[in-house]
C-alpha positions as a printed Julia matrix, in Angstrom:
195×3 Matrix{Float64}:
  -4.58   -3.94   20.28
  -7.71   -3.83   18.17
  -5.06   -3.51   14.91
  -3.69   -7.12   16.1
  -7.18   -7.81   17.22
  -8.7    -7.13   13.13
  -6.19   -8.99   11.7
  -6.36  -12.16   13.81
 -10.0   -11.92   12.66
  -9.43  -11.19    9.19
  -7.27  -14.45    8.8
  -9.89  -16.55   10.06
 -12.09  -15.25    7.93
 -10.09  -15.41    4.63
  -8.33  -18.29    5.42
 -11.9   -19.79    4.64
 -12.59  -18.18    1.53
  -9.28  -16.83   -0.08
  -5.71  -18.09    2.14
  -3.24  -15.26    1.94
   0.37  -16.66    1.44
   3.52  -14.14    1.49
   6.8   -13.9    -0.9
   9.74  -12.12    0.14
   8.84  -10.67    3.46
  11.92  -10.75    4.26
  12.67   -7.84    2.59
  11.21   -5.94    4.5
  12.56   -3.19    6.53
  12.49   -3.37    9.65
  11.04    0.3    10.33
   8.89    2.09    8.44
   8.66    2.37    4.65
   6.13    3.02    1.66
   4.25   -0.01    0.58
   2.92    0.23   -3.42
   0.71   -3.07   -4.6
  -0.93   -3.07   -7.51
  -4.71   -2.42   -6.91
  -7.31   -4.46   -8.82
  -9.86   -5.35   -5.75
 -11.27   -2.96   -2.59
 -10.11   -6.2    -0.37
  -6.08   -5.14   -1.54
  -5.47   -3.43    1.55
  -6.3    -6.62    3.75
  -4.39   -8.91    1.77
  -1.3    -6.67    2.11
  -1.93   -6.24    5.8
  -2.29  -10.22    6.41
   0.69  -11.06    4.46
   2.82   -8.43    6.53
   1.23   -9.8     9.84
   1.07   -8.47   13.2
   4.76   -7.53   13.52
   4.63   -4.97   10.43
   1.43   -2.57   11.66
  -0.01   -0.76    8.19
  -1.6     2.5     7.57
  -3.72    3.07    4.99
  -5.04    6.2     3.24
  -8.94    5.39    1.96
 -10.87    7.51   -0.17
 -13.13   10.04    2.13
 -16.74    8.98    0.72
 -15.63    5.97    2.63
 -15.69    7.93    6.3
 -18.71    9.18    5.66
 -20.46    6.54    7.64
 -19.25    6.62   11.38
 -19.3     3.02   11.77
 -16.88    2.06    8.78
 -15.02    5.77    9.93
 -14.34    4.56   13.26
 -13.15    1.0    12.17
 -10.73    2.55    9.37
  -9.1     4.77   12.3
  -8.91    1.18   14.18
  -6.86   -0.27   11.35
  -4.87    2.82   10.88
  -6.52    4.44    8.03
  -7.27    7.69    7.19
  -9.24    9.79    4.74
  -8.1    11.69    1.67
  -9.6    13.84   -0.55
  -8.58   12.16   -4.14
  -7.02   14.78   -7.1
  -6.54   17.36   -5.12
  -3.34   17.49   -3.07
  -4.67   17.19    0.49
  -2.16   18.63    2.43
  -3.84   16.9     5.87
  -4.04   13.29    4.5
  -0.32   13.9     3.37
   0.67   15.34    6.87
  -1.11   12.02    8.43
   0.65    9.96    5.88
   4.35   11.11    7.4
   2.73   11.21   10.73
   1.95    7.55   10.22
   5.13    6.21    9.12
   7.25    8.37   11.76
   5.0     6.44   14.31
   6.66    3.25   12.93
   3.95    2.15   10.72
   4.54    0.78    7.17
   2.08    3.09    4.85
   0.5     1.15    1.99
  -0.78    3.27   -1.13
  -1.57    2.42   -4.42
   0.48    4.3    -6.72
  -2.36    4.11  -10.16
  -4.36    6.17   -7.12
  -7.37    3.76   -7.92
  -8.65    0.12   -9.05
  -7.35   -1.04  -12.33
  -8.5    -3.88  -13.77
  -5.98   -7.5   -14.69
  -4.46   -6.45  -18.36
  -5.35   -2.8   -18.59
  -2.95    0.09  -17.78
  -2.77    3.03  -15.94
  -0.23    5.58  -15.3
   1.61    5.53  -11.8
   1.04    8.72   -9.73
   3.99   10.41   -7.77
   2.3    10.63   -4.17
   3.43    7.65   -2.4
   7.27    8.41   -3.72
   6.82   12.21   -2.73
   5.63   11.16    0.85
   8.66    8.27    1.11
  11.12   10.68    0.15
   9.44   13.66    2.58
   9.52   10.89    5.7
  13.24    9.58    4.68
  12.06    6.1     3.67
  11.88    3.55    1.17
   9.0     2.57   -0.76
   8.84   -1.39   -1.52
   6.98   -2.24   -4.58
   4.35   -5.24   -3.95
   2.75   -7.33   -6.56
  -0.83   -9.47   -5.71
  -1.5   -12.1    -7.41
  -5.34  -13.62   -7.72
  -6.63  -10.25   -5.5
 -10.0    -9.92   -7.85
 -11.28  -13.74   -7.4
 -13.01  -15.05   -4.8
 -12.15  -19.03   -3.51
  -8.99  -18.73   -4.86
  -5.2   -18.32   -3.15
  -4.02  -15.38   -2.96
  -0.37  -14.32   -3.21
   1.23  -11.17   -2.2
   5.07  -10.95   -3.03
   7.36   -8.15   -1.54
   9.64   -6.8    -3.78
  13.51   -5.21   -2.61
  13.04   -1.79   -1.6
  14.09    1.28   -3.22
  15.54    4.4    -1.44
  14.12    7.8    -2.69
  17.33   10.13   -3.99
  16.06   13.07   -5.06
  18.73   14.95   -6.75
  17.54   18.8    -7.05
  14.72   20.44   -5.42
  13.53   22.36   -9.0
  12.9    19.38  -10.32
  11.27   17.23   -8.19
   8.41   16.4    -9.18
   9.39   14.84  -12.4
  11.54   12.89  -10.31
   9.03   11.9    -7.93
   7.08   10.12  -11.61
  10.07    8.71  -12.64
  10.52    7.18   -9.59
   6.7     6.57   -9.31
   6.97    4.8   -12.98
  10.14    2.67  -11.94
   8.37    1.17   -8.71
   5.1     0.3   -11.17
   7.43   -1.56  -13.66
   9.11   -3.88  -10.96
   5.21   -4.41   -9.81
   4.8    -5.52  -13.43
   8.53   -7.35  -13.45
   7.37   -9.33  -10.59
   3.97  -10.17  -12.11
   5.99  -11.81  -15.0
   8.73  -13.6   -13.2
   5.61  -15.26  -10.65
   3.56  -16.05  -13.77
């Protein structure tokens, strides 16, 4: 309830100062899956969750300095978010990531692993496809267009989702980046063909 109860809120308010349309939603699966936008604004996560609407409930991982405060700590656990320790493999925030998707929720995490600005680069990390392929789901790479500018209309388009094969256990983490790498070049594919 207070999930639907943010987001009904969170329209109103950026439907005044930045209207979030969707692309593609229809690809969407129906259960759970691995959301990865590109991140170049702290309001990504909101956009994402607008444009998938009540019916698709997010979870969100969010950097632990964030928690820190009870207020914002208890409002993240409203929305579904959690903490996580950045660079250092936290085995709990990865345990509530699976827990969240086997709940039925669609996890959203940024696969650069932090803000990059429009134009510049940054390598993809291999988390969100290790988790998808640990919880036996897709991930679905996003693309948001206009997310750094205030007044403007923002668009967030939903690309087709990929399934996670990993094909031997000894080498899966370079799988995992490959993977990881693939999803951030459709992200960039679908940048270009919106532009």
């Amino acid at each position: 309830m207070f999930y639907n109860f943010v987001i009904i809120c969170l329209r109103i308010f950026f439907t005044l100062c930045c209207p979030v349309r969707s692309r593609g939603k229809e690809k969407l699966p129906e259960g759970s899956c691995v959301l990865c936008p590109n991140h170049t604004a702290l309001r990504d996560p909101f956009y994402v969750a607008l444009a998938g609407g009540i019916k698709h409930k997010m979870a969100f991982m969010a950097k632990e300095e964030l928690t820190r405060n009870k207020i914002v700590a208890a409002f993240l656990r409203g929305v579904g978010a959690f903490p996580v320790k950045r660079n250092t493999g936290d085995i709990s925030a990865i345990r509530a990531s699976v827990n969240a998707i086997k709940s039925g929720r669609k996890l959203v995490m940024f696969p650069e692993g932090t803000r990059v600005k429009e134009g510049q680069e940054h390598d993809a990390k291999a988390g969100a496809v290790m988790i998808a392929s640990l919880a036996k789901v897709p991930v679905v790479p996003v693309y948001i267009h206009n997310a750094s500018k205030w007044f403007r209309c923002v668009t967030v388009v939903f690309g087709e989702p990929v399934e996670i094969v990993i094909k031997s256990k000894k080498t899966a983490s370079e799988e995992y980046k490959e993977i990881a790498s693939h999803i951030m070049s459709e992200v960039e594919r679908m940048k270009r063909e919106y532009k």
